[in-house]
C-alpha atoms as an extended CHARMM CRD file, in Angstrom:
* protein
*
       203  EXT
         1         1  UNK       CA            265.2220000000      -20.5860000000      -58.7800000000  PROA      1               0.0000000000
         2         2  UNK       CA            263.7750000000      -22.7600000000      -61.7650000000  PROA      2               0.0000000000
         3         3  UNK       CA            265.0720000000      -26.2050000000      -62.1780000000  PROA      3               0.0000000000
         4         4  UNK       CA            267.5440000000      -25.8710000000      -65.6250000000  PROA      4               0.0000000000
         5         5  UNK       CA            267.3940000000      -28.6430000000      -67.8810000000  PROA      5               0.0000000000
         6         6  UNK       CA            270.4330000000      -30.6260000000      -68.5650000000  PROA      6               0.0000000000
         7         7  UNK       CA            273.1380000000      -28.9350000000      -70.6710000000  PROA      7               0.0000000000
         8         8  UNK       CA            272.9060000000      -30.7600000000      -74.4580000000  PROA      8               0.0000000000
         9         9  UNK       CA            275.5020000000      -28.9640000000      -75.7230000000  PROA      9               0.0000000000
        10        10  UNK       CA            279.5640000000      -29.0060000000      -75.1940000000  PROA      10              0.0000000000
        11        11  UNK       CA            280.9510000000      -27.5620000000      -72.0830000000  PROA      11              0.0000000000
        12        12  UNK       CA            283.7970000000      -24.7310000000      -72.6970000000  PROA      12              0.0000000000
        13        13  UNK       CA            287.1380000000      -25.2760000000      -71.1560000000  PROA      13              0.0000000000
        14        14  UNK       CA            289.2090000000      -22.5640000000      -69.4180000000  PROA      14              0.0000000000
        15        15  UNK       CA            292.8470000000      -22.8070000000      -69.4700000000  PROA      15              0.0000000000
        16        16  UNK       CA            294.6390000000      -20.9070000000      -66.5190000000  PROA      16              0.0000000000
        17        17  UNK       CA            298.1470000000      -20.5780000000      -68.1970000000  PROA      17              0.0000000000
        18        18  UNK       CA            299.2410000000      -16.9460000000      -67.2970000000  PROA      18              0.0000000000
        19        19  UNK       CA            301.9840000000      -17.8660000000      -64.5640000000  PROA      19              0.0000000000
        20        20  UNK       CA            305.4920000000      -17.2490000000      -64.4670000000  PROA      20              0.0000000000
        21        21  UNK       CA            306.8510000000      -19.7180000000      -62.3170000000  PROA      21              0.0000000000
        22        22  UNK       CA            308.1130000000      -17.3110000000      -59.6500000000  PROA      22              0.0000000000
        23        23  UNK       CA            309.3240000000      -20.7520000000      -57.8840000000  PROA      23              0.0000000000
        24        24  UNK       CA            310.6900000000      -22.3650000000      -60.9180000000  PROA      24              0.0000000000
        25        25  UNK       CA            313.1330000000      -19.5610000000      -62.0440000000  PROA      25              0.0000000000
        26        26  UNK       CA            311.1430000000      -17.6920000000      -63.4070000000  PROA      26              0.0000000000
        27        27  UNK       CA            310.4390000000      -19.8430000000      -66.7400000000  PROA      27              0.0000000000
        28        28  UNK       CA            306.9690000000      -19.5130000000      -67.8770000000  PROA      28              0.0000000000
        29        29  UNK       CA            304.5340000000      -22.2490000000      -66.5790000000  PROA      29              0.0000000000
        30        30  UNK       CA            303.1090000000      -23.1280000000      -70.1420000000  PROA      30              0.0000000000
        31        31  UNK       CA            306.2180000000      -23.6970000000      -71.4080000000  PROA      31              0.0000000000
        32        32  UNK       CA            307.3590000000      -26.4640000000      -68.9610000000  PROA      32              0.0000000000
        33        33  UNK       CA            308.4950000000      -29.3330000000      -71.0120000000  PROA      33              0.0000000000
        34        34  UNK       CA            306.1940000000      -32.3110000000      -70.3410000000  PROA      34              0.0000000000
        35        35  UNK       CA            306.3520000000      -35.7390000000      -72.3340000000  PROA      35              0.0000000000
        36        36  UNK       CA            308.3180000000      -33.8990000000      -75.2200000000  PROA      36              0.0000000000
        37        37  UNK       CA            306.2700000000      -30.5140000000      -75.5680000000  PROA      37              0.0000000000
        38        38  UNK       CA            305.1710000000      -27.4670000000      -73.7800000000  PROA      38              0.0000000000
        39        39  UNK       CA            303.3010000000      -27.8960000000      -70.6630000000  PROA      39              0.0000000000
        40        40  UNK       CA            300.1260000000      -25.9830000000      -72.4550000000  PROA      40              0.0000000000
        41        41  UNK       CA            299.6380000000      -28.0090000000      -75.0260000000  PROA      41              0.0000000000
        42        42  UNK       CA            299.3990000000      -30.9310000000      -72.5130000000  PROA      42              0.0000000000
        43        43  UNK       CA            296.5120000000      -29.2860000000      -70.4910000000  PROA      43              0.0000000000
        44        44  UNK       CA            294.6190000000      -28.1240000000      -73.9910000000  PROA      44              0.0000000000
        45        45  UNK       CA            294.8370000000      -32.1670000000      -74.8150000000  PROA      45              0.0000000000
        46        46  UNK       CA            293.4520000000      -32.9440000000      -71.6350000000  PROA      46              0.0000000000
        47        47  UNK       CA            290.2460000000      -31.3080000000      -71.8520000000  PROA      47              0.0000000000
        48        48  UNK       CA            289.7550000000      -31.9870000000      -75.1170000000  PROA      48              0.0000000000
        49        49  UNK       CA            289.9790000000      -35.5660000000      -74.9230000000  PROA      49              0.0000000000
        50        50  UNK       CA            287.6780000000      -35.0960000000      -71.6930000000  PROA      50              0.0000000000
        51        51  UNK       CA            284.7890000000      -33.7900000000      -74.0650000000  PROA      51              0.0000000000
        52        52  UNK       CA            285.4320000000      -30.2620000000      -74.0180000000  PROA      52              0.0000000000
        53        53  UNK       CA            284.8410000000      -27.8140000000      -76.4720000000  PROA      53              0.0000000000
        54        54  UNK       CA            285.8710000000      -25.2860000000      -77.3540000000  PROA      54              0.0000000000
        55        55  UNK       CA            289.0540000000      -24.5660000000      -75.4310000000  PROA      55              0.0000000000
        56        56  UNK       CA            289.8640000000      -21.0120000000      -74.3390000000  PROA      56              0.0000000000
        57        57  UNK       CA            293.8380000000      -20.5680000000      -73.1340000000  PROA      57              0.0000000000
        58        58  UNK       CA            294.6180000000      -17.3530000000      -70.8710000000  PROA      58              0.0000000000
        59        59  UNK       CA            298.1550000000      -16.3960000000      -71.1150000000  PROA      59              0.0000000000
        60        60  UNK       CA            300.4710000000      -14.0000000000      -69.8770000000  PROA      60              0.0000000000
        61        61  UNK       CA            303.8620000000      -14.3590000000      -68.7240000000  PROA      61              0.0000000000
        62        62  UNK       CA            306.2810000000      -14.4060000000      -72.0430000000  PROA      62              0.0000000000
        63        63  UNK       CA            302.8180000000      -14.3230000000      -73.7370000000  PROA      63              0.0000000000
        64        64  UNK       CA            304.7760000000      -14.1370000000      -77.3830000000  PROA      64              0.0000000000
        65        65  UNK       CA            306.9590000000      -16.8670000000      -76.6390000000  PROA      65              0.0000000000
        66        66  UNK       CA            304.4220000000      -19.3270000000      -75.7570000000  PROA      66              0.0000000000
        67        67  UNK       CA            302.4820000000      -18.1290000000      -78.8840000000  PROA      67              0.0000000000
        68        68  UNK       CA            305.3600000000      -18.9380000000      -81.2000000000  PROA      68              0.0000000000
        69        69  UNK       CA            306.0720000000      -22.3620000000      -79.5770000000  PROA      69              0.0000000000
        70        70  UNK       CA            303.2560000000      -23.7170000000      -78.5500000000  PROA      70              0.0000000000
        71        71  UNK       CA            300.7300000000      -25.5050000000      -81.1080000000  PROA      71              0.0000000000
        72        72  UNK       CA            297.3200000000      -23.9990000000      -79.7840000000  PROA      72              0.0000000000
        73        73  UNK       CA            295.5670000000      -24.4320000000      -83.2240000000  PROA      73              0.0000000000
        74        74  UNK       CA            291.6240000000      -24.2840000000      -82.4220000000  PROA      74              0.0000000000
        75        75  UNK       CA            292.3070000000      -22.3560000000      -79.1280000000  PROA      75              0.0000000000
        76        76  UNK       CA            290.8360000000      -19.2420000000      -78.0450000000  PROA      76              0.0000000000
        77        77  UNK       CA            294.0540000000      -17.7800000000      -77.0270000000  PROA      77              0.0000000000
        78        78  UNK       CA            293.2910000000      -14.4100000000      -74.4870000000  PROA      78              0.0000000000
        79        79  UNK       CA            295.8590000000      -12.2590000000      -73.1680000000  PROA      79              0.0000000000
        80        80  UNK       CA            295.8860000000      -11.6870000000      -69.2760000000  PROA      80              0.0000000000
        81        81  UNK       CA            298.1430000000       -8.0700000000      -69.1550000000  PROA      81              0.0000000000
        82        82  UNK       CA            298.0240000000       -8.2120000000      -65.1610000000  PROA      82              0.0000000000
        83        83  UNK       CA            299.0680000000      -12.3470000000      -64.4440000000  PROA      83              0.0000000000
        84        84  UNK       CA            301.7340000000      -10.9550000000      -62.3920000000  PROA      84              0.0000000000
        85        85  UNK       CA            298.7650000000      -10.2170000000      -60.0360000000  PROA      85              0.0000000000
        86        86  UNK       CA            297.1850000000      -13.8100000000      -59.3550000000  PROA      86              0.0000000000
        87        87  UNK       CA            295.3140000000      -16.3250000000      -61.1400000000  PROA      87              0.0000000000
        88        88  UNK       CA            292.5690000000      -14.3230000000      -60.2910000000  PROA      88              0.0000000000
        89        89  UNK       CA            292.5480000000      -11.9290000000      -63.1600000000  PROA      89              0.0000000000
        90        90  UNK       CA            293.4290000000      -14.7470000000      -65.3990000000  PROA      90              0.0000000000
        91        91  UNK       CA            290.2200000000      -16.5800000000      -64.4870000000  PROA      91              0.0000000000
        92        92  UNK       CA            287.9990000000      -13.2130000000      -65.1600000000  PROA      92              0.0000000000
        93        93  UNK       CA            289.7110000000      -12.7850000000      -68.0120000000  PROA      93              0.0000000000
        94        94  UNK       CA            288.7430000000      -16.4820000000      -69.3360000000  PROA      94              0.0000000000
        95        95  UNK       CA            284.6690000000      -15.9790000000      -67.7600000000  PROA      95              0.0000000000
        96        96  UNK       CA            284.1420000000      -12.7530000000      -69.8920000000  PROA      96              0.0000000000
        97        97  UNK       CA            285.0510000000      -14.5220000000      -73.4730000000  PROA      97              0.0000000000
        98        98  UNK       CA            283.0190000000      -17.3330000000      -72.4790000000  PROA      98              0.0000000000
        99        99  UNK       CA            280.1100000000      -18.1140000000      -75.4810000000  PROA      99              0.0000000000
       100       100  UNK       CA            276.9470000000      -16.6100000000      -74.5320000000  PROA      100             0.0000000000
       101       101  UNK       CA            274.2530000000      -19.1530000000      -73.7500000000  PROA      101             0.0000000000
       102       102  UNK       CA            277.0790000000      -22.0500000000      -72.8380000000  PROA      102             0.0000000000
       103       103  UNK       CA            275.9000000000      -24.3440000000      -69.6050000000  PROA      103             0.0000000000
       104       104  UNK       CA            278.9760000000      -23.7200000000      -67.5930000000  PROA      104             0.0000000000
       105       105  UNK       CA            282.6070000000      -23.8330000000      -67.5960000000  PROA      105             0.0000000000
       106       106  UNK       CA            285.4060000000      -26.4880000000      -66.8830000000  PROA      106             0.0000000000
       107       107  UNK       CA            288.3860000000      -24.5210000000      -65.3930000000  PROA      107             0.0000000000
       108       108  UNK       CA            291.4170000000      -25.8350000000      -65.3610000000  PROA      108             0.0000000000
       109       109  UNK       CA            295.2340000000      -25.0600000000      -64.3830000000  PROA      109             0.0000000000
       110       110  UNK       CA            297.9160000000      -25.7170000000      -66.3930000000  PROA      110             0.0000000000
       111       111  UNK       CA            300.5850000000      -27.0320000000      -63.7180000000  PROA      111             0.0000000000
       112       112  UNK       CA            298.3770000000      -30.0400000000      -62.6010000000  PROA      112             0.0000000000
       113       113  UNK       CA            299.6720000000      -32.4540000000      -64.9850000000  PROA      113             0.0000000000
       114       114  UNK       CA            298.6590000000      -35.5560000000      -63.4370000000  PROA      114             0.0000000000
       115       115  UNK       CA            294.6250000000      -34.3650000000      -64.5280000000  PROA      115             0.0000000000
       116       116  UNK       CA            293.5290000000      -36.9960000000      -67.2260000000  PROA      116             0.0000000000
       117       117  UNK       CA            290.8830000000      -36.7550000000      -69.4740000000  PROA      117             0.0000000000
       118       118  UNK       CA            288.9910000000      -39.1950000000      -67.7410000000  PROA      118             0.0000000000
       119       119  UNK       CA            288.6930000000      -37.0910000000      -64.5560000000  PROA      119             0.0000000000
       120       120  UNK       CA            287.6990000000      -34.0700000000      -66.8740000000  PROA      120             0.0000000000
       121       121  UNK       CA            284.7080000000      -36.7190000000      -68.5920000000  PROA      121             0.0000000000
       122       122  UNK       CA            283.7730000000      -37.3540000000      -64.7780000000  PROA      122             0.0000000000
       123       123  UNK       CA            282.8590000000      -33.7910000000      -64.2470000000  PROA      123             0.0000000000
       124       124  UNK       CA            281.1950000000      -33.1120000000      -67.1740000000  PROA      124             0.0000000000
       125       125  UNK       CA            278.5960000000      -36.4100000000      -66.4940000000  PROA      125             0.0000000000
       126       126  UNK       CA            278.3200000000      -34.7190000000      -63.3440000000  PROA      126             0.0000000000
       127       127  UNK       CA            277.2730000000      -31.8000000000      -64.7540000000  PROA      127             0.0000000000
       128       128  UNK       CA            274.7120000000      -33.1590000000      -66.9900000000  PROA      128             0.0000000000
       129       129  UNK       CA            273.3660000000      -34.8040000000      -63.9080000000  PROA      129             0.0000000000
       130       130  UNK       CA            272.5030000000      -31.4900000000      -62.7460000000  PROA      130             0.0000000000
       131       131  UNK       CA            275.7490000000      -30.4300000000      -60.4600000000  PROA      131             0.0000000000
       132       132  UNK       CA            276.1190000000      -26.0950000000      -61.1560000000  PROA      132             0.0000000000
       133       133  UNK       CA            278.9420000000      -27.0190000000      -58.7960000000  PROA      133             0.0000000000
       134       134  UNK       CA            281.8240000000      -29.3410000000      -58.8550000000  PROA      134             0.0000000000
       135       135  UNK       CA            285.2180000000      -30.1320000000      -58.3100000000  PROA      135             0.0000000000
       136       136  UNK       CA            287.3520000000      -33.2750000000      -58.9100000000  PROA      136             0.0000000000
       137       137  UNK       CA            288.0180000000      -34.4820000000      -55.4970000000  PROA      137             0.0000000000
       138       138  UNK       CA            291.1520000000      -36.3150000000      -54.3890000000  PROA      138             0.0000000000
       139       139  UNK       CA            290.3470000000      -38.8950000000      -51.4490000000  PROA      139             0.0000000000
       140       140  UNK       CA            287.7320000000      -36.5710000000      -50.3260000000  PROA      140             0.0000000000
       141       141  UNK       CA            289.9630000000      -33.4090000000      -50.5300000000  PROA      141             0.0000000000
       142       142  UNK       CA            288.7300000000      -30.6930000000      -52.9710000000  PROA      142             0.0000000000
       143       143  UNK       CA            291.3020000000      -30.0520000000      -56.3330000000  PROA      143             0.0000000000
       144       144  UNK       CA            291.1900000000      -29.3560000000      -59.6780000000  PROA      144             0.0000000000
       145       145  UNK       CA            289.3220000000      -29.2100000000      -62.1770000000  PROA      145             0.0000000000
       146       146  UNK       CA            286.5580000000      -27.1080000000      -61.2120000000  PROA      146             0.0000000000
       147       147  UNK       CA            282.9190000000      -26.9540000000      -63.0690000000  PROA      147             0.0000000000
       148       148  UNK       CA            281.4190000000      -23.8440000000      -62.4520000000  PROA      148             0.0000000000
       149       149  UNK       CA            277.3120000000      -23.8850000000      -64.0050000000  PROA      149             0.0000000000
       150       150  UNK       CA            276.4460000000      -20.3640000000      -65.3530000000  PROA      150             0.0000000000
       151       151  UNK       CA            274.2500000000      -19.3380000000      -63.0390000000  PROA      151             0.0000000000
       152       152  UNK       CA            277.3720000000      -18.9120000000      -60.3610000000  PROA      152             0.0000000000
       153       153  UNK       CA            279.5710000000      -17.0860000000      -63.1860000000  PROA      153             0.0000000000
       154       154  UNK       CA            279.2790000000      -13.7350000000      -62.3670000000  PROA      154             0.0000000000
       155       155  UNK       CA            279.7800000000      -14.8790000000      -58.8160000000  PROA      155             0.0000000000
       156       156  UNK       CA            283.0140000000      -15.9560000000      -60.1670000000  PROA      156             0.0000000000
       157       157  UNK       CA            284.6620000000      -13.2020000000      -61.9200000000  PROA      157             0.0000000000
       158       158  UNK       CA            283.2930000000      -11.2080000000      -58.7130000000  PROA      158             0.0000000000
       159       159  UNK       CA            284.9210000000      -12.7830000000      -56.3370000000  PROA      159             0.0000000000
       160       160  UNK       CA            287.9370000000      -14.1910000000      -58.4030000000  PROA      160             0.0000000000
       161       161  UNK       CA            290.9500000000      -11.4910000000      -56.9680000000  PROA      161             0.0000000000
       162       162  UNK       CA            295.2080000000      -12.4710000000      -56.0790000000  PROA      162             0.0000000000
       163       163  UNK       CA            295.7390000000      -16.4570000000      -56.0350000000  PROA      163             0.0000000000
       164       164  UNK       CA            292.2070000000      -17.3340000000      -54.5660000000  PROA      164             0.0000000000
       165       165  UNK       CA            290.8210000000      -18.2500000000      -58.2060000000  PROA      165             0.0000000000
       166       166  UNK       CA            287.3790000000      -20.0790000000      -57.6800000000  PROA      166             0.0000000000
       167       167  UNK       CA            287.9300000000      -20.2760000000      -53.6180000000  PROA      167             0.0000000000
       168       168  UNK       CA            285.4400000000      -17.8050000000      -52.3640000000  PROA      168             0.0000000000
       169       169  UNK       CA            282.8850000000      -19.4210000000      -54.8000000000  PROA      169             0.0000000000
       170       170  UNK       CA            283.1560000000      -22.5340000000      -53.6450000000  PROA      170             0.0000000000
       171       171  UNK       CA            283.1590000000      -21.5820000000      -49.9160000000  PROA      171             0.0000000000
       172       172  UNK       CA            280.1380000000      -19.6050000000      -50.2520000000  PROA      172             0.0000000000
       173       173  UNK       CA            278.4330000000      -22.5090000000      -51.7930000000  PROA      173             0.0000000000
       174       174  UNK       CA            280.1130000000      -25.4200000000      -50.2470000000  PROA      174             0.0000000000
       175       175  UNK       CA            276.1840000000      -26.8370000000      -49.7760000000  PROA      175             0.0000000000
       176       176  UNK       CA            275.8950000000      -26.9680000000      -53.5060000000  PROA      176             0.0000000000
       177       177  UNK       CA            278.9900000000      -27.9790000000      -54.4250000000  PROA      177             0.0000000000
       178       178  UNK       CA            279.2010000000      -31.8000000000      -55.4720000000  PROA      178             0.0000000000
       179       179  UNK       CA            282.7430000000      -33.4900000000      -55.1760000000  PROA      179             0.0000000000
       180       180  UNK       CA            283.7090000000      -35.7020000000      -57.7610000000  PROA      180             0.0000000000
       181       181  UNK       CA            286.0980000000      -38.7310000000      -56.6390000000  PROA      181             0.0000000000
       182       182  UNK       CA            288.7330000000      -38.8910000000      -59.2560000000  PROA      182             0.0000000000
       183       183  UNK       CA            291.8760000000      -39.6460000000      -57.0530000000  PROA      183             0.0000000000
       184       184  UNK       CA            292.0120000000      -43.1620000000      -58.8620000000  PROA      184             0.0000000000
       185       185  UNK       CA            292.1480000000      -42.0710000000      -62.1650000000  PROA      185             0.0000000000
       186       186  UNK       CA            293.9740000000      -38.7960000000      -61.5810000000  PROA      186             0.0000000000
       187       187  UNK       CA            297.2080000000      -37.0550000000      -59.4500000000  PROA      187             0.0000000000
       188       188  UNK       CA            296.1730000000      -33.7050000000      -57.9860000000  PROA      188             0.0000000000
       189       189  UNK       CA            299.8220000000      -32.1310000000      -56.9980000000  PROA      189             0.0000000000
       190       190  UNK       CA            300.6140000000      -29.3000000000      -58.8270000000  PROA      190             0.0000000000
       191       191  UNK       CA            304.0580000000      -28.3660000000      -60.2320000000  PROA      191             0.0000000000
       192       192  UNK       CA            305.1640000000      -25.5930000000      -58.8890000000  PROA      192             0.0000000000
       193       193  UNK       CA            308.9870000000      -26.1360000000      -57.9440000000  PROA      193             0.0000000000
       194       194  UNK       CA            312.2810000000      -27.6440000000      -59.5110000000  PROA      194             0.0000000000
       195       195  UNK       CA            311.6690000000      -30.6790000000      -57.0000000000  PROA      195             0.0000000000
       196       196  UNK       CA            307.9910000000      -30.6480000000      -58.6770000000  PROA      196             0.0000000000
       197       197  UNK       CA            309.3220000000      -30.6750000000      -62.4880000000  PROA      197             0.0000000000
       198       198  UNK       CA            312.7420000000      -33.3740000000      -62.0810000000  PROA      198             0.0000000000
       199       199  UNK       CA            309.8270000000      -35.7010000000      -60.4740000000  PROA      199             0.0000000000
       200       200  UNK       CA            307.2620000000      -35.2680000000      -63.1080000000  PROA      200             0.0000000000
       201       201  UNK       CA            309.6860000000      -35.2320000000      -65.7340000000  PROA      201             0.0000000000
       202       202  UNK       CA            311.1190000000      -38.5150000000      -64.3900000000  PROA      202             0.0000000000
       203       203  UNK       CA            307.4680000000      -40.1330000000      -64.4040000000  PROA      203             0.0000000000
């Protein structure tokens, strides 16, 4: 395959924000509270300020509700009928309205608060290095975000089925795949239980 050129243009970000919270009571992931405000609107900041652009935001559980609290102005806001399956079908839902002709795509989840923008800018130098791989990695342990080039995308929403997500992707091409340190500028635990939210919420 041809060497690509360096992206010029803005990367797209993918917002995973379908889940229910199965763990947490059932209350809707993006609607967490989080430093005053729903836990999506927290995530769309993030990779914004990390250089991102535009944003698309996959939702599904209490889909309305999050539409009439959350401020997603400037989103692309797509609807994910089947979350209740896995993140999955939220992430093939997110590669198909990607923008024709973009480099890539940053994916990220909206229950890993502790990603900053600065380990979202860290990626995207990566990928204008020339990584078609990457993931944010946490004292040499993979985690999230994940930068996925466009020449593995259809490989993605192939292989993206139940929880997995990116996994089988990044298995498959574990030789390409370039691991970007960003455990001291970022927390990689995910919120996922009441334990997880009272310790977040307390800072």
């Amino acid at each position: 395959m041809a060497e690509l050129p360096p992206p010029t243009s803005p990367v797209p970000a993918l917002v995973l924000a379908a889940g229910g919270g199965r763990r947490l009571g059932g209350r809707p992931k993006a609607l967490l509270p989080f430093q005053g405000r729903p836990l999506v609107e927290h995530a769309v900041e993030v990779v914004r300020e990390g250089g991102c652009d535009p944003v698309l935001v996959v939702l599904g559980a209490a889909r309305d509700q999050v539409l009439a609290t959350a401020e997603l102005a400037g989103c692309t806001v797509l609807a994910n009928p089947d979350w209740a399956e896995g993140m999955g079908g939220s992430l093939r839902t997110g590669l198909a309205a990607l923008p024709a002709g973009c480099s890539g795509v940053l994916v990220s989840l909206v229950d890993t608060p502790g990603v900053t923008p600065a380990a979202v800018a860290r990626l995207l130098a990566a990928h204008r290095a020339g990584a078609t791989l990457a993931a944010a990695g946490y004292r040499g342990r993979r985690g999230h975000p994940v930068l996925i080039g466009a020449e593995h995308l259809a490989e993605a929403a192939e292989t993206a089925r139940g929880d997995a997500g990116a996994r089988a992707l990044l298995t498959n091409h574990q030789a390409e795949l370039r691991l970007v340190e960003c455990g001291d500028i970022a927390v990689p635990d995910d919120l996922d239980t009441p334990a997880d939210l009272a310790r977040w919420s307390a800072g």
